[in-house]
C-alpha positions as CSV (number, residue, x, y, z in Angstrom):
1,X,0.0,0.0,0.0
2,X,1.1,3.3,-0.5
3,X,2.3,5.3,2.6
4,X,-0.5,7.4,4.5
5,X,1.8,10.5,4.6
6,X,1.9,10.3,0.5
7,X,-1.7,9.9,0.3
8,X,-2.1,13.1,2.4
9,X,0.4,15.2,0.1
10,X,-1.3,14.3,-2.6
11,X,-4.8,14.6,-1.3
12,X,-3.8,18.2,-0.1
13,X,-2.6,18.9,-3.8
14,X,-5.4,17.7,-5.4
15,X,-7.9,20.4,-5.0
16,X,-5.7,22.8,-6.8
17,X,-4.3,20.9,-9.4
18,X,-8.2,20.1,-10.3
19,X,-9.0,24.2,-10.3
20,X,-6.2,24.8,-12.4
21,X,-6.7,21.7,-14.4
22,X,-2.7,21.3,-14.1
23,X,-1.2,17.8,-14.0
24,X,-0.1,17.1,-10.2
25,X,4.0,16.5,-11.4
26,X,4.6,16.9,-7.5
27,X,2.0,14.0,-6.3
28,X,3.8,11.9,-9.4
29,X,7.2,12.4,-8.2
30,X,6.2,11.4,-4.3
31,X,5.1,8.2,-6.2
32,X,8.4,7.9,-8.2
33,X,10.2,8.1,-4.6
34,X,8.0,5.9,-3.0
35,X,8.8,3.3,-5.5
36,X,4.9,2.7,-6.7
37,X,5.5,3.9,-10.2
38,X,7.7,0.8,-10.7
39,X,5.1,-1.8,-8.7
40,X,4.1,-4.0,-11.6
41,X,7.6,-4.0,-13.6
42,X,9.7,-7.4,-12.7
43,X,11.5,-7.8,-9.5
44,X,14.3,-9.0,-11.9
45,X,14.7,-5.8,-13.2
46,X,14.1,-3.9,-10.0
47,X,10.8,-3.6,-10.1
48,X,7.6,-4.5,-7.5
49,X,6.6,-7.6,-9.7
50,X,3.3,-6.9,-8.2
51,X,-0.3,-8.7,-9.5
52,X,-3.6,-7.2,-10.3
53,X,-4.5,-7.5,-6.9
54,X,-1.8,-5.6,-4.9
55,X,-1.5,-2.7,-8.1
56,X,-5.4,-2.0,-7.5
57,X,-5.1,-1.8,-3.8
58,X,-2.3,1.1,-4.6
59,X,-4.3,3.0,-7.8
60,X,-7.5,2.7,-5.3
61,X,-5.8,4.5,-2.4
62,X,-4.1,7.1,-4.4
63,X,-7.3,7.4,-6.7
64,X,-9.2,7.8,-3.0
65,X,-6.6,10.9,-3.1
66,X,-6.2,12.5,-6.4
67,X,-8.3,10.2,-9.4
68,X,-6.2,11.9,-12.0
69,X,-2.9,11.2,-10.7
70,X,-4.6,7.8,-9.5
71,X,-5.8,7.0,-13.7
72,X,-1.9,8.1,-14.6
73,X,-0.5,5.8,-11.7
74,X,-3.0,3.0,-13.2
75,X,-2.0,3.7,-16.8
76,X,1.4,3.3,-15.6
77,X,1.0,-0.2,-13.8
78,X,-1.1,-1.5,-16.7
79,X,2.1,-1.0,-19.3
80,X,4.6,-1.9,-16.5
81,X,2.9,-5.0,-16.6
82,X,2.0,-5.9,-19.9
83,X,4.8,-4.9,-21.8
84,X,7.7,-7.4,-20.1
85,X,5.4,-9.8,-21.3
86,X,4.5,-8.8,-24.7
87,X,7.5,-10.7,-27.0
88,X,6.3,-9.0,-29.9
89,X,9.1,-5.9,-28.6
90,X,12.8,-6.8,-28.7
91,X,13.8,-8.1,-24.8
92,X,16.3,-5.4,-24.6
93,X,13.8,-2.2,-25.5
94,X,11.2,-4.0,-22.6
95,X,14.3,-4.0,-20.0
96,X,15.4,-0.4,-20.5
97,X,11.5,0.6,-20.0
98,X,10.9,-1.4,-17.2
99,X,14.7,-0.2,-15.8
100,X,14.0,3.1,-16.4
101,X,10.3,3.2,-14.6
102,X,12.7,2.0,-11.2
103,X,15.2,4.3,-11.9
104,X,13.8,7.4,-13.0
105,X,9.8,7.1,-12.3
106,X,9.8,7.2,-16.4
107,X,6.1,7.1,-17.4
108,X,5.1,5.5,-20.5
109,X,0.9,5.1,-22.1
110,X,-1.1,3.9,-25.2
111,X,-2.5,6.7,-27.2
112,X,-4.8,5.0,-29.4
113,X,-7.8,7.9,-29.6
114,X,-8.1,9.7,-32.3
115,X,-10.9,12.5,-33.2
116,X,-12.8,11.2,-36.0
117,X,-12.0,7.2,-35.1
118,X,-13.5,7.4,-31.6
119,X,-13.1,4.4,-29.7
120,X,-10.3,2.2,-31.5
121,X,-12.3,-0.7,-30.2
122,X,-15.1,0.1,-32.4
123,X,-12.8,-0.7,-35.1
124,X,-11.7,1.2,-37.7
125,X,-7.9,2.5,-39.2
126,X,-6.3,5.2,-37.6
127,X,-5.4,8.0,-39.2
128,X,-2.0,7.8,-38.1
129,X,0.2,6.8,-40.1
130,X,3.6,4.9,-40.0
131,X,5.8,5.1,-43.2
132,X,9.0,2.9,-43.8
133,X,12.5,5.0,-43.8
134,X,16.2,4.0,-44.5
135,X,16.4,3.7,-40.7
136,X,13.5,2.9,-39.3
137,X,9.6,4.7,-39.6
138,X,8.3,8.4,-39.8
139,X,5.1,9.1,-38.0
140,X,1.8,11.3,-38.6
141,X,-1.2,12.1,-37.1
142,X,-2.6,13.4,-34.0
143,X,-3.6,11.4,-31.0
144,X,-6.4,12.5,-28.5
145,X,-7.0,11.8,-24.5
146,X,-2.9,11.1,-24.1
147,X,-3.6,11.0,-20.1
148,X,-0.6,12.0,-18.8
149,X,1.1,13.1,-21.5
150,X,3.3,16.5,-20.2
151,X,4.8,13.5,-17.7
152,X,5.4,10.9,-20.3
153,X,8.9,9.9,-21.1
154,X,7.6,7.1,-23.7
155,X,4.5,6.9,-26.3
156,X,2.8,4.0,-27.3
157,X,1.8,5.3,-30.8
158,X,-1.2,3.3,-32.4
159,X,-1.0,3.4,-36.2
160,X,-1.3,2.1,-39.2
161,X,1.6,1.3,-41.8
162,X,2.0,3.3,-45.1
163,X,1.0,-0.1,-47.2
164,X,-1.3,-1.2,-50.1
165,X,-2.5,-3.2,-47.2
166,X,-2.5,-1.3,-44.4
167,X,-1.4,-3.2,-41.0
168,X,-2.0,-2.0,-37.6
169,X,0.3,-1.8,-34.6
170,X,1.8,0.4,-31.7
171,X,5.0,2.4,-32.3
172,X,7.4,3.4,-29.3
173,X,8.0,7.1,-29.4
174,X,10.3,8.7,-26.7
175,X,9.1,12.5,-25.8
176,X,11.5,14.7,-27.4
177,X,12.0,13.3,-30.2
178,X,11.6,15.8,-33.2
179,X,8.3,16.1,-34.5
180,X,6.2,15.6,-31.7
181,X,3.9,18.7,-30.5
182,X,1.6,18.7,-27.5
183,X,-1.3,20.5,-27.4
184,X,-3.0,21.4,-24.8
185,X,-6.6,20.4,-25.0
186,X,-8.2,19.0,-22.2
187,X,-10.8,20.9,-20.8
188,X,-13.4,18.2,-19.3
189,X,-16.2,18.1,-16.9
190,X,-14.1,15.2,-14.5
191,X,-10.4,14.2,-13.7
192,X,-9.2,17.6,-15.3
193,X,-5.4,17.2,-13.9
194,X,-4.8,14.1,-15.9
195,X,-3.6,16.6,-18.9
196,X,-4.9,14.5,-21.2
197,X,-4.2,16.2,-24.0
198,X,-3.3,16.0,-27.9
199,X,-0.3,14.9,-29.1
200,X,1.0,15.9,-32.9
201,X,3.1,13.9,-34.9
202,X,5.0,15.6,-37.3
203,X,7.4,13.5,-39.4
204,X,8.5,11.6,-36.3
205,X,11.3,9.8,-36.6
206,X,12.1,6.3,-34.6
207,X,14.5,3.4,-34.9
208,X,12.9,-0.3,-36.5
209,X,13.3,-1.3,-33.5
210,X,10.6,0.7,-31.9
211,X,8.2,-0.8,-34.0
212,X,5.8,-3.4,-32.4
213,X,4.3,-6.2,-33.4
214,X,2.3,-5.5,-36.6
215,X,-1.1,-7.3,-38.2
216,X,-4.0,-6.5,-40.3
217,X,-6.5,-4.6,-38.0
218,X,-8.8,-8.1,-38.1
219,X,-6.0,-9.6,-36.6
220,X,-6.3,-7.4,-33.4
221,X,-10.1,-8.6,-32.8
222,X,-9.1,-11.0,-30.7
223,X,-6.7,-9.7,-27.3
224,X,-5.6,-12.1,-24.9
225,X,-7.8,-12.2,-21.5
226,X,-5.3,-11.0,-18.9
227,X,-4.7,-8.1,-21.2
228,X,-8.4,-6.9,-21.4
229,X,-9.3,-7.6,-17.5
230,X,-5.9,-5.5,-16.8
231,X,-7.4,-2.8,-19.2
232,X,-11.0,-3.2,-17.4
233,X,-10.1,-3.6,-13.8
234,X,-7.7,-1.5,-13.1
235,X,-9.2,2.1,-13.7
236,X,-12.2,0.1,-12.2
237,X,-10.0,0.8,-8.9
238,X,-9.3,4.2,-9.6
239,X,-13.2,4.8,-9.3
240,X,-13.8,2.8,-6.5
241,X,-11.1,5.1,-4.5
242,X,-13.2,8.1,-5.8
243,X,-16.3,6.7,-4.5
244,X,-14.9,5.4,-0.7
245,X,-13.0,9.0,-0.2
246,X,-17.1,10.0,-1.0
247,X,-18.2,7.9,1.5
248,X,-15.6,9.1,3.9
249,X,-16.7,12.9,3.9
250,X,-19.9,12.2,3.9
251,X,-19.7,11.1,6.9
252,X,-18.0,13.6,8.4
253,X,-20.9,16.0,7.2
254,X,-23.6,13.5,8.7
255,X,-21.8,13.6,12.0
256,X,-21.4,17.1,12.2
257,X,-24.2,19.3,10.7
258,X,-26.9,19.5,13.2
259,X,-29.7,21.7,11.5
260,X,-31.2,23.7,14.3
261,X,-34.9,22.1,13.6
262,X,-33.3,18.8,14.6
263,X,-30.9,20.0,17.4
264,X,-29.2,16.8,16.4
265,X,-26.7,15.6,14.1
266,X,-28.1,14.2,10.9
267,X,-26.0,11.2,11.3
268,X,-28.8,10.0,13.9
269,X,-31.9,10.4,11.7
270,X,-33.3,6.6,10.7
271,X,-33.4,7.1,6.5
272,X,-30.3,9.1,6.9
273,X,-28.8,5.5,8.8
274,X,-30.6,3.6,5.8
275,X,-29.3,5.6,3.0
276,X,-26.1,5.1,4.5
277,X,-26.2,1.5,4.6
278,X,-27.1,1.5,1.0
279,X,-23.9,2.9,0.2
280,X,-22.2,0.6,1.9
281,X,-23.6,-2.1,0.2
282,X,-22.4,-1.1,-2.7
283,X,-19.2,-0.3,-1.7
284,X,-18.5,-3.7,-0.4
285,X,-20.2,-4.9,-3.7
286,X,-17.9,-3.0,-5.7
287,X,-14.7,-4.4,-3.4
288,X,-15.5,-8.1,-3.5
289,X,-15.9,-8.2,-7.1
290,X,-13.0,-6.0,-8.1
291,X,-10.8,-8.2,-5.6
292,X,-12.3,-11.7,-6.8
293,X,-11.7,-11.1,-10.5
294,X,-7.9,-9.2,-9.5
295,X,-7.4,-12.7,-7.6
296,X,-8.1,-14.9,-10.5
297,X,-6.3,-12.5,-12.8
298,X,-3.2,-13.2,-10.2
299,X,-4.3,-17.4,-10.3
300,X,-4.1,-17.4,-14.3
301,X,-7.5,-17.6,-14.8
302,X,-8.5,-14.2,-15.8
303,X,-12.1,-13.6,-17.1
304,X,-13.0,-14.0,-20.3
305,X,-13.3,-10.9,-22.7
306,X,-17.2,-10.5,-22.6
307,X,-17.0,-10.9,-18.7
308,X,-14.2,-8.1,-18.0
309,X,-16.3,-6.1,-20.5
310,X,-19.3,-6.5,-18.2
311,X,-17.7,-6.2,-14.9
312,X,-16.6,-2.7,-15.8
313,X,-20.0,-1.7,-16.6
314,X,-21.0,-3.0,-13.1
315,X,-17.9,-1.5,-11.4
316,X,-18.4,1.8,-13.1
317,X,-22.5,1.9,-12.3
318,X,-21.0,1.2,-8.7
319,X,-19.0,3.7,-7.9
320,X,-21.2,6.2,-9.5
321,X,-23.8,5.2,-7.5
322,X,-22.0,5.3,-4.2
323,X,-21.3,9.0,-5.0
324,X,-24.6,9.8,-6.1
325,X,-26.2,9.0,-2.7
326,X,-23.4,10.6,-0.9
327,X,-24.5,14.1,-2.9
328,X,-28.3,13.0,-2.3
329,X,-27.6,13.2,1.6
330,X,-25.2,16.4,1.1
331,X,-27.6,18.6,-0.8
332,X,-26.5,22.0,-1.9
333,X,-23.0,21.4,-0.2
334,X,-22.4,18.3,-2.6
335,X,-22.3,21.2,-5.5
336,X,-19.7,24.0,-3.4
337,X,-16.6,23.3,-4.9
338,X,-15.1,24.2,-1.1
339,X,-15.9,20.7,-0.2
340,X,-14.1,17.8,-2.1
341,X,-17.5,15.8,-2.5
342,X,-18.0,18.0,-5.7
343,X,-14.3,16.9,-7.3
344,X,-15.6,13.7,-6.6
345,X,-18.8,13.6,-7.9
346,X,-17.3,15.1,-11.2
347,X,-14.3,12.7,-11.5
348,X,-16.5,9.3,-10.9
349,X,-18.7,10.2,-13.7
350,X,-15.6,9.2,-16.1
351,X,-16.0,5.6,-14.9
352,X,-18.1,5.3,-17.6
353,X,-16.2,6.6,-20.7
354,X,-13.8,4.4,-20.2
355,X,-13.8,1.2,-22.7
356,X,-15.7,-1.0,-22.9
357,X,-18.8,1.2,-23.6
358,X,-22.5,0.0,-22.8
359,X,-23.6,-0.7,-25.3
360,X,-20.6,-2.6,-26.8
361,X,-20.1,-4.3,-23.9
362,X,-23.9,-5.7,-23.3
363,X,-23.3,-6.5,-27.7
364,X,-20.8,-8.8,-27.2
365,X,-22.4,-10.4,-23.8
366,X,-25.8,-10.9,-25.8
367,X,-24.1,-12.3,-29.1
368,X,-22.2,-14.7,-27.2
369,X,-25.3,-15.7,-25.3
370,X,-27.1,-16.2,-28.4
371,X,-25.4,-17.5,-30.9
């Protein structure tokens, strides 16, 4: 777990960082110090060699804090992770990223959205596009939603090759490299320090190496189950932090206000007691399942696509939930952006943009069910 004294730093930093909408590079670099940025990379390499289960323990609590440095955190974990493990990158290119997250905190994501694609899991080519060089590949296009991306050392580039048949794969940018431009565009409703911005690729210029595995875009239709419960579970944490640090002022505010009509605390009022119990019960709902499926994540017997798919729609509806009674009982004071509730109540409403969507999601559960 990550140390109480971080989680306060970074709460306390939070509610500026979300007025000013200004990634929180000081709550990243307690994280960098504390070692949590590196939990998921291999022990072999220095790394925490953590599992599902222990890396959404961590994004919860510091989501609980801050959710947009807790979604850069799990962004973080998820690649940390997955990448050692993908052999379709030469060994040595996964070492120095997995080295480089212990030694230096270096950040690395997926940018995959772009404007008029939407959600690359709806299918589709991007528009960016990778074109063979003497040395290696140029890059172009612009990538959308980069969480992160003013803290990213390395860029997981999704694009398509320059080809008469075009194939599909990730490229491995490092920031810095000439050609890339970010632009500042993220002005949302929720989690408004993750800077997740646009990122501009200009006639970017990387080694072969840094060229992942590439396919025809039908040959991506099928991802490996440990890959897509990673991908669903794990921001699933972020929200159920969000929700519980809710809960937790909430609380407070029942224990304390005492309108003077009552000349009691509203923490002793009988549907007040109920409505509280409600969001317990989905709170431990939303805890049990997200443990249970990390667990068999851990055991190697991750859920099936259609089932990750569906536990994030019931994670997401969870936590929003929880949050949404919690403003019920505060009122007007759920709304004053001088109490945190409001930051919260804004920030768990991105559970649900995340993928899978509804509707895909309940598609693919009622195909499978009736075909």
């Amino acid at each position: 777990m990550v140390d109480p004294s971080t989680l306060a730093a970074i709460a306390a930093a939070a509610p500026a960082h979300d007025r000013d909408a200004s990634l929180p590079a000081g709550s990243l670099a307690l994280l960098r110090r504390a070692g949590t940025l590196a939990l998921t990379t291999p022990a072999a390499w220095g790394g925490g060699g953590a599992g599902l289960a222990e890396a959404a323990q961590a994004v919860a609590a510091v989501g609980g804090a801050c959710a947009s440095t807790g979604l850069v955190l799990a962004m973080q974990l998820i690649q940390q992770k997955l990448l050692p493990e993908d052999a379709g990158w030469p060994q040595a290119l996964r070492e120095r990223l997995g080295r480089e997250a212990v030694s230096d905190g270096a950040l690395v994501n997926t940018l995959r959205s772009e404007a008029a694609l939407g959600a690359p899991t709806r299918g589709g080519l991007p528009a960016t596009v990778a074109r063979r060089t003497a040395t290696g590949w140029a890059l172009d296009g612009r990538k959308t939603y980069c969480t992160g991306l003013p803290a990213l050392r390395w860029l997981l580039v999704w694009a398509r090759t320059e080809e008469a048949a075009p194939r599909c794969g990730y490229f491995l940018v490092e920031a810095g490299t000439p050609g890339l431009r970010h632009e500042p565009s993220w002005d949302h409703l929720g989690l408004r320090a993750s800077a997740s911005d646009d990122l501009v690729l200009e006639e970017a210029l990387i080694p072969a190496a840094h060229a992942g595995e590439l396919r025809p875009p039908a040959g991506w239709a099928a991802l490996p189950d440990a890959l897509l419960a990673w991908h669903a579970l794990l921001p699933a944490a972020v929200y159920g932090g969000v929700a519980r640090a809710a809960r937790d002022w909430v609380l407070g505010f029942l224990r304390e206000r005492t309108p003077t009509a009552l000349g009691a605390p509203l923490a002793n009022l009988a549907r007040v007691q109920e409505a509280v119990g409600g969001i317990e019960e989905k709170l431990l709902a939303h805890g049990r399942l997200l443990a249970s499926a990390a667990a068999a994540v851990d055991a190697g017997t991750p859920p099936g696509g259609v089932e990750a798919g569906l536990l994030k729609l019931t994670l997401a509806e969870l936590a929003v939930g929880v949050v949404e009674a919690c403003a019920a009982l505060a009122g007007n004071h759920a709304m004053a952006r001088r109490n945190p509730l409001e930051r919260h109540w804004r920030d768990v409403l991105c559970a649900r943009i995340h993928t899978p969507h509804v509707d895909a999601a309940r598609l693919a559960a009622g195909r499978a069910l009736l075909a």
